[in-house]
C-alpha positions as CSV (number, residue, x, y, z in Angstrom):
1,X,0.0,0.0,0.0
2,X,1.3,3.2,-1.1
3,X,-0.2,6.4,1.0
4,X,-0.1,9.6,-0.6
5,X,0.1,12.8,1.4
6,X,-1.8,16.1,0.2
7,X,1.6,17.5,-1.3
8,X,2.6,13.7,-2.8
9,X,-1.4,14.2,-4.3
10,X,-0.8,17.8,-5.3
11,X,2.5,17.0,-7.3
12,X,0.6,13.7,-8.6
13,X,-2.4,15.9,-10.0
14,X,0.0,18.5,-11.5
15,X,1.7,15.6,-13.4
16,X,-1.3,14.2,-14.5
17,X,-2.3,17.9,-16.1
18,X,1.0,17.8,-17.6
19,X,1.4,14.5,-19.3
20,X,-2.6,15.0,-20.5
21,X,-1.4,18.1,-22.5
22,X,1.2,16.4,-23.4
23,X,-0.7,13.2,-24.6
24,X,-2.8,15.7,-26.6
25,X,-0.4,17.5,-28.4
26,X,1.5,14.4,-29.5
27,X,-1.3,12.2,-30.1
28,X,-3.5,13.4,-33.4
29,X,-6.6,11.1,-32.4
30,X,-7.3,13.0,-29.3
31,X,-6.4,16.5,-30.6
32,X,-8.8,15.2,-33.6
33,X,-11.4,14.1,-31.0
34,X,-11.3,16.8,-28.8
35,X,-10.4,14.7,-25.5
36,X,-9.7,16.9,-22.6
37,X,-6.4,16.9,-21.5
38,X,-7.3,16.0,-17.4
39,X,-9.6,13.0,-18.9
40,X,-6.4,11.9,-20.8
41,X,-3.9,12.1,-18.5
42,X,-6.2,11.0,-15.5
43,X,-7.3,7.8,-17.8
44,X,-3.9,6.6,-18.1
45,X,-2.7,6.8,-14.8
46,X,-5.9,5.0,-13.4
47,X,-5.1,2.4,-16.0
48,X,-1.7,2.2,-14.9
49,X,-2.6,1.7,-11.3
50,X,-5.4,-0.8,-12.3
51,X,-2.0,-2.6,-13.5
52,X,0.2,-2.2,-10.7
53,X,-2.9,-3.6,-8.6
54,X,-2.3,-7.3,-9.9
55,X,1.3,-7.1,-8.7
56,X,-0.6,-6.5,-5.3
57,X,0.6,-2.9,-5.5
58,X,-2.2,-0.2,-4.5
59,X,-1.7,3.6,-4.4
60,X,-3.9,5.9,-2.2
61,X,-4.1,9.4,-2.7
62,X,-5.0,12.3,-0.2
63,X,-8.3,13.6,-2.0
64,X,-9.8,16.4,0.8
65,X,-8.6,18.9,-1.7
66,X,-11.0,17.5,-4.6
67,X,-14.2,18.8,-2.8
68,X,-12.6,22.7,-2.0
69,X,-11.5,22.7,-6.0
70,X,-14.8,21.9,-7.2
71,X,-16.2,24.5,-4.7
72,X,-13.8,27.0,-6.3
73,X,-14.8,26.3,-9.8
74,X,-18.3,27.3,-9.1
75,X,-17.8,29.9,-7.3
76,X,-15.9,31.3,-10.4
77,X,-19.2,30.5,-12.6
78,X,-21.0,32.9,-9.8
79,X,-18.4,35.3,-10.3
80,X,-18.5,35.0,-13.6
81,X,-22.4,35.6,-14.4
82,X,-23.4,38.8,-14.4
83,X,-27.5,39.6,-15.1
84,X,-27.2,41.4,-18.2
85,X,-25.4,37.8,-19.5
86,X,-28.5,35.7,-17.7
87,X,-30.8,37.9,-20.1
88,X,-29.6,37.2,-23.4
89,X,-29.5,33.7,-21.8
90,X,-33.0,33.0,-21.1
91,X,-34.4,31.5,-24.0
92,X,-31.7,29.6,-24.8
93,X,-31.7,27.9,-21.2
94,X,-35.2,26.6,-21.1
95,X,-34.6,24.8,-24.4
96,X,-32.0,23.5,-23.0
97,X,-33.7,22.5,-20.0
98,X,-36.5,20.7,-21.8
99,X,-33.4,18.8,-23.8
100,X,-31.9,17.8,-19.7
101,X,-34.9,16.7,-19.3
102,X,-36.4,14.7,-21.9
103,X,-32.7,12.9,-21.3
104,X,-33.8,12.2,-17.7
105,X,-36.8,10.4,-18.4
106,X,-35.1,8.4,-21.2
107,X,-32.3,7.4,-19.0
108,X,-34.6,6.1,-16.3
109,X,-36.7,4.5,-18.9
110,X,-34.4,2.5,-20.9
111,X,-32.6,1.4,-17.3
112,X,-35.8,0.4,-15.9
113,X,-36.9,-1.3,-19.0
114,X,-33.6,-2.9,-19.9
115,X,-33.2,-4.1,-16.1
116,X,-36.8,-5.9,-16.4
117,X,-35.9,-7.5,-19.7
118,X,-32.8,-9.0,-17.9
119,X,-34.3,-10.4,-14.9
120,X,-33.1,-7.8,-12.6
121,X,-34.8,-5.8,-10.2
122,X,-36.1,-2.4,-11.9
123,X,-34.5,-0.5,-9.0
124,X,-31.3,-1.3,-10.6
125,X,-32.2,0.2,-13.8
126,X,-33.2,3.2,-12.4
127,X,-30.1,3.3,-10.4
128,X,-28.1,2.7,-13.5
129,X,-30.1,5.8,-15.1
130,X,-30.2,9.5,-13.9
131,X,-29.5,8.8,-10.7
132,X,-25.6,8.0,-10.5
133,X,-25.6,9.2,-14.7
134,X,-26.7,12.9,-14.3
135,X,-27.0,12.6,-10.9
136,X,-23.3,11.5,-10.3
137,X,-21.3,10.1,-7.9
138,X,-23.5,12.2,-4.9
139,X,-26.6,11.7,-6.1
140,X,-25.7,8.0,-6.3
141,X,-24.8,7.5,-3.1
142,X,-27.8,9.5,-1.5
143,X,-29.9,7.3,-3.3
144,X,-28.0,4.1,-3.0
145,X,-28.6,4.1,0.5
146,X,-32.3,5.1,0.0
147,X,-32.7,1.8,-2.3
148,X,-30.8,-0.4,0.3
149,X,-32.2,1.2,3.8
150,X,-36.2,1.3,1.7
151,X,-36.3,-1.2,-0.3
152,X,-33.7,-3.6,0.6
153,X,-31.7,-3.8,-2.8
154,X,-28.4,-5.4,-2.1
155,X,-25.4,-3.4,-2.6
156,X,-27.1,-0.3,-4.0
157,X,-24.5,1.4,-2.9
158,X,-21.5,-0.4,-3.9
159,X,-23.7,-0.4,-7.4
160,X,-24.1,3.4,-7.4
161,X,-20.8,4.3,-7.3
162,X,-19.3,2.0,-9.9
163,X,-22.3,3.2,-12.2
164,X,-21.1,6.7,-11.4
165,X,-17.4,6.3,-11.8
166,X,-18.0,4.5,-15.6
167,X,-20.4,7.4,-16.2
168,X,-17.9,10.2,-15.4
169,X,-15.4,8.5,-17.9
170,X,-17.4,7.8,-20.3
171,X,-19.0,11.1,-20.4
172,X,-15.4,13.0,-20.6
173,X,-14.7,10.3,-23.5
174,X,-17.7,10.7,-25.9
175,X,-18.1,14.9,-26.1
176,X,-15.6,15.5,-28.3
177,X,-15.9,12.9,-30.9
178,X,-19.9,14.1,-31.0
179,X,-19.4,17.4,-31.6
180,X,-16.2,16.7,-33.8
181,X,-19.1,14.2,-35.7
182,X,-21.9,17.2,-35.8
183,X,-19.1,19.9,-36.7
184,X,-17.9,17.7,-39.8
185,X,-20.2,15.8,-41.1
186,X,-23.4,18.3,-40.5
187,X,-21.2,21.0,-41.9
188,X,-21.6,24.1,-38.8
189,X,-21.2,26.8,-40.9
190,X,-18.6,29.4,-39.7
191,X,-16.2,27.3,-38.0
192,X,-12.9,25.8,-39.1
193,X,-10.1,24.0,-37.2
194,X,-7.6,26.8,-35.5
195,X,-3.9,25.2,-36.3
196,X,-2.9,25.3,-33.3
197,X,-5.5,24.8,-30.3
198,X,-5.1,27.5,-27.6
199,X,-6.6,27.7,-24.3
200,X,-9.6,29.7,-24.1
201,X,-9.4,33.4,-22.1
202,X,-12.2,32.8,-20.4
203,X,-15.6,31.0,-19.7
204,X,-17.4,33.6,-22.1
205,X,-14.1,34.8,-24.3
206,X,-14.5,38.3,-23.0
207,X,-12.6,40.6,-25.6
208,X,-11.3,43.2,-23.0
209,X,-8.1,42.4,-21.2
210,X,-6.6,43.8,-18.1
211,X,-3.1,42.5,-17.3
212,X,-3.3,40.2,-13.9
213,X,-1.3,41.6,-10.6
214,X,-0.5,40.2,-7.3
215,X,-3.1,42.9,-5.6
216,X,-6.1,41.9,-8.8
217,X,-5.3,38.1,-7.9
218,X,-5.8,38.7,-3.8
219,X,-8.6,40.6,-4.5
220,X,-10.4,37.5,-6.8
221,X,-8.9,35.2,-4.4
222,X,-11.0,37.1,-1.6
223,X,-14.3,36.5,-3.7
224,X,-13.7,33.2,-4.2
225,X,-12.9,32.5,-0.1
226,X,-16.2,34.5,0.6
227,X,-18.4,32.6,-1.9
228,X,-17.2,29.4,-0.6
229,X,-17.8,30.4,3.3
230,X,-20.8,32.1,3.1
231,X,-22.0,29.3,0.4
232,X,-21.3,26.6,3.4
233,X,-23.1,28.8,5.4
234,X,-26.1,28.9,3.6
235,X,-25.9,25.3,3.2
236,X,-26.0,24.5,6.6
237,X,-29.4,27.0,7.2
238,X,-31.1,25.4,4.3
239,X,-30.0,21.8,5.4
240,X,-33.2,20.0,6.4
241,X,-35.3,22.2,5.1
242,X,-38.1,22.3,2.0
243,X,-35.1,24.7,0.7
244,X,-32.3,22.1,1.1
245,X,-29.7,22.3,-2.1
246,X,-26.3,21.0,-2.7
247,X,-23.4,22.7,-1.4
248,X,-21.8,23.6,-5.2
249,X,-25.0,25.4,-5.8
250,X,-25.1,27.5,-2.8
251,X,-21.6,28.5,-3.3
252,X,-22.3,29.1,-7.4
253,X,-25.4,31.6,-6.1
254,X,-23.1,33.6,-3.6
255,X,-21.0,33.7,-6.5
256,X,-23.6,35.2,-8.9
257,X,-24.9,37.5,-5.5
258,X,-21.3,39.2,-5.0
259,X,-20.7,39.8,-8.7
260,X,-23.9,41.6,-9.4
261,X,-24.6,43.2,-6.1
262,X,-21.4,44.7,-5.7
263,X,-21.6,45.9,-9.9
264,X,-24.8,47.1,-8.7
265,X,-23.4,49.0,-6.3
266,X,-20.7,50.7,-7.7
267,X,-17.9,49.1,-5.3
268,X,-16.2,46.9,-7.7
269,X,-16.5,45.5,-10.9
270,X,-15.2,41.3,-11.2
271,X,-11.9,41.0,-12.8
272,X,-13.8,38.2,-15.9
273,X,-10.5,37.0,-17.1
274,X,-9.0,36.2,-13.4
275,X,-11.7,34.5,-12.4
276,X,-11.8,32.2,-15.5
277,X,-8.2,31.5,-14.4
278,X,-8.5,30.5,-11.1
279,X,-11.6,28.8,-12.3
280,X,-9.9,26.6,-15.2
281,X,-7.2,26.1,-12.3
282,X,-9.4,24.5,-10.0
283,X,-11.4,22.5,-12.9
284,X,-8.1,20.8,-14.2
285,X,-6.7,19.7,-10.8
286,X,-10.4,18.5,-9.5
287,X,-10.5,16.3,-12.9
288,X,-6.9,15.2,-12.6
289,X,-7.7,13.9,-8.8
290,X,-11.0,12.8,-9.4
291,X,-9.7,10.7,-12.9
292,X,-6.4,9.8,-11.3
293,X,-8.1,8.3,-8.0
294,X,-10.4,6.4,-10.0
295,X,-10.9,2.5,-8.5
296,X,-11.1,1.4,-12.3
297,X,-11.8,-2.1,-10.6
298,X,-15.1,-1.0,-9.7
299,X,-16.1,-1.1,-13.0
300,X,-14.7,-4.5,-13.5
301,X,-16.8,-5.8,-10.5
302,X,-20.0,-4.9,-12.6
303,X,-22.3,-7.6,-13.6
304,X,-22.6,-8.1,-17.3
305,X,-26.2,-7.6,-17.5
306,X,-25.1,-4.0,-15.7
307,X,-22.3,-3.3,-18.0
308,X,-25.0,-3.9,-20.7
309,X,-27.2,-0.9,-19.4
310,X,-24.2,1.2,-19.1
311,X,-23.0,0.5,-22.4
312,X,-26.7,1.2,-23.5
313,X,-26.7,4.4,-21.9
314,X,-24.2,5.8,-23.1
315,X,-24.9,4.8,-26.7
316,X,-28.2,6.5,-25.9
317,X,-26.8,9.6,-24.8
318,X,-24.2,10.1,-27.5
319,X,-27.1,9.6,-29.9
320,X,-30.0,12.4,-28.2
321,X,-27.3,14.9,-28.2
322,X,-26.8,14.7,-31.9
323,X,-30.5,14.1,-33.0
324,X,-31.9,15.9,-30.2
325,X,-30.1,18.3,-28.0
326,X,-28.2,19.1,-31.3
327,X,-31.5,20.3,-33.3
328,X,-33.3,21.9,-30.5
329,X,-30.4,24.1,-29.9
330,X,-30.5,25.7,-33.7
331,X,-28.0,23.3,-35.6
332,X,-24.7,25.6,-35.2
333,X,-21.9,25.9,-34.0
334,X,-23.3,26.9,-30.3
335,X,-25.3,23.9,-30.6
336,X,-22.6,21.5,-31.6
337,X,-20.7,22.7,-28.4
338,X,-23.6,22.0,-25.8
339,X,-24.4,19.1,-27.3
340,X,-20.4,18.6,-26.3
341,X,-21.3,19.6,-22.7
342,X,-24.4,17.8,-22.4
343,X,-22.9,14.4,-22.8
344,X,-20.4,15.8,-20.1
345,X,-22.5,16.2,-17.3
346,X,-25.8,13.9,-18.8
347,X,-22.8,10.7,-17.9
348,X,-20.5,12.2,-15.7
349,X,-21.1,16.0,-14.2
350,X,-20.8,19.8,-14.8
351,X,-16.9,19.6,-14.6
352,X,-17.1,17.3,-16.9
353,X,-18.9,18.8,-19.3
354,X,-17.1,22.5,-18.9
355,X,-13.7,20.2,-19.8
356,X,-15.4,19.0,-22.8
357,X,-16.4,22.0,-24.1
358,X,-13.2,24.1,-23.6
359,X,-11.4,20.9,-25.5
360,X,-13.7,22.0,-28.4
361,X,-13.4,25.7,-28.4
362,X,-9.9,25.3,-27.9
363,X,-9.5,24.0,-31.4
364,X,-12.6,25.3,-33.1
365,X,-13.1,28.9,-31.7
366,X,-15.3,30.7,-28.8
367,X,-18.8,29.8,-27.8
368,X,-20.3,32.7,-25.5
369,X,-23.4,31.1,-24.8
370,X,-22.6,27.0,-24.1
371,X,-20.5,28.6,-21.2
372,X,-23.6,31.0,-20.0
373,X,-25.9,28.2,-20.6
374,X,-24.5,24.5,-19.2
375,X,-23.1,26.1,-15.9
376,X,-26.2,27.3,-15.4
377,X,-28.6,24.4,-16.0
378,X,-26.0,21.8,-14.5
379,X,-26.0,24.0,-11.2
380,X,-29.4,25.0,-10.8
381,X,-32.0,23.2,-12.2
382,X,-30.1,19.3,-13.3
383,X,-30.4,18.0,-9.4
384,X,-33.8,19.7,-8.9
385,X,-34.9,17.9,-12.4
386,X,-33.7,15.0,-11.9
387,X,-35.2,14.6,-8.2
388,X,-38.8,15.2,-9.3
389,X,-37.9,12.7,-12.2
390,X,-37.1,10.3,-9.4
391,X,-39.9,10.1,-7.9
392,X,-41.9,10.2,-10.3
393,X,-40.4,6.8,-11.7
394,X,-41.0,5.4,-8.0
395,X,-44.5,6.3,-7.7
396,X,-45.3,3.2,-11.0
397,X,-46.8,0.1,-9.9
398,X,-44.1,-2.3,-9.8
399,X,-41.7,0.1,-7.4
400,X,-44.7,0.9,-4.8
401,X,-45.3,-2.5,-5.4
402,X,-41.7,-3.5,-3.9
């Protein structure tokens, strides 16, 4: 057993950044494919350490910074929504909430449907759909315990997090090659390969600049710190309550609270570009820790009929985001590019589906609104979805049945 400290995990996650840019650079199928450079790096060190596990040889890594950096990278999507933004945005977001949706009941059906035809209990199909899929790794094991503590599945939990964990990689794998597929072969107007893929300036590619100091980065450093105490502060007020919501999106609405309340107010206008720095900082090394630390075992512990609604699933999903999520979102370039980020968090989760997207606009050019819109609805509304989807399923015969 090898123990890594939270420096020894540190290093480890920076490496892992490292050789994924590397991989992608060298490598012309994932620079063609659009793979994100955490989701390839991460890959193949959990693959190496799936290896090193026959020889009887298992590495542990210090993860209590993965929850703080995914904490930070919403409260940079706060920071970095401003009202005017939300406006323009409001159309385009309920489309694309009635696309998250429409997902969640086809998940949950073809789970529950698939499970049946196998001879498995239907609570495993919908554990295998939007629960651990959309829902995660959180959602899964909220619900896992539900299942075993309600209805007495058998390691729901165990199930739940091996569903979530091939969902998450999975969902960083197929975003790329879909919207490379819809960008090619539907011929987006208006968008051509860049020769060189460069990192984005920002969630929303602002066009104005300001050169980053040591004062400008305390003083975004500051907003973050505040969104995430006063977001875990809210958290605990609303926990137990009809108001209860995950941590991430408390902290993302303190986020959105500071930026426009103190624009409102004349005190101080958010430094865009900073924050989208600090943001893509704390993205890339919660990816790298949360790909790197992966128990790729897991997944080899899943039954075959299991596997078989997994591998369903994500067939599924890589198919409704080019016939469906791709049309309802105009057939462009915009659309191509969320239908990128919905296969990121509609498998895995909003991180996810941010890295996806920024491997995409990297090499194909800025998309304003996918970064106003999929922050948004994987925040906000996804989990609040998904729950009343939930429980709806539960409510058919053969669950109150159980």
């Amino acid at each position: 057993m090898i123990q890594l400290d939270f420096y020894g995990t540190l290093v480890a996650a920076s490496l892992v950044l490292l050789l994924g840019r590397g991989l992608v650079t060298r490598i012309a199928f994932l620079r063609n494919y659009n793979i994100p450079e955490p989701v390839a790096g991460g890959l193949v060190v959990a693959l190496a350490l799936l290896l090193l596990r026959t020889f009887d040889i298992e590495v542990r890594f210090d993860t209590s910074l993965q929850t703080p950096l995914m904490l930070a990278f919403f409260a940079t999507i706060g920071l970095s929504a401003d009202f005017a933004s939300l406006k323009k945005g409001g159309r385009v977001v309920g489309i694309f909430v009635l696309a998250v949706t429409g997902l969640l009941v086809v998940q949950n059906a073809l789970g529950i449907g698939l499970a049946t035809a196998l001879g498995l209990d239907p609570l495993m199909g919908l554990l295998t759909g939007s629960i651990t899929l959309a829902g995660g790794h959180g959602t899964g094991a909220a619900w896992g315990t539900v299942f075993s503590e309600k209805y007495g599945l058998a390691s729901a939990s165990e199930l739940a997090m091996a569903s979530a964990t091939f969902g998450l990689v999975l969902g960083g794998l197929i975003g790329g090659p879909v919207a490379r597929l819809l960008i090619k072969r539907v011929r987006v107007p208006g968008c051509q390969p860049q020769e060189t893929p460069r990192l984005p300036k920002g969630f929303e590619q602002p066009n104005k600049e300001r050169s980053i100091t040591p004062f400008s980065f305390i003083e975004t450093l500051a907003l973050i710190a505040v969104s995430l105490l006063a977001g875990n502060l809210l958290n605990g007020l609303l926990h137990g309550t009809a108001f209860e919501l995950p941590t991430f999106v408390c902290v993302l609405f303190v986020g959105v609270v500071l930026r426009n309340g103190l624009s409102a107010l004349g005190l101080y206008q958010v430094f865009e570009r900073e924050v989208s720095v600090l943001g893509n900082v704390s993205l890339s090394l919660f990816l790298a820790i949360a790909l790197m630390s992966l128990k790729l075992w897991d997944l080899a512990a899943l039954a075959l009929p299991i596997f078989i609604i997994l591998a369903a699933q994500t067939l599924v999903m890589a198919l409704f985001a080019i016939f469906v999520t791709f049309r309802m979102m105009g057939r462009n370039f915009d659309a191509a590019v969320l239908a990128a980020g919905h296969c990121g968090f509609g498998l895995g989760a909003t991180p996810t589906a941010i890295a996806n997207m920024q491997a995409v606009t990297q090499r194909y050019g800025p998309s304003q609104i996918a970064f106003l819109v999929v922050p948004m609805v994987g925040a906000f509304f996804i989990d609040i979805i998904n729950v009343i989807v939930i429980k709806l399923y539960l409510v058919l015969p053969f669950f109150v049945a159980v």
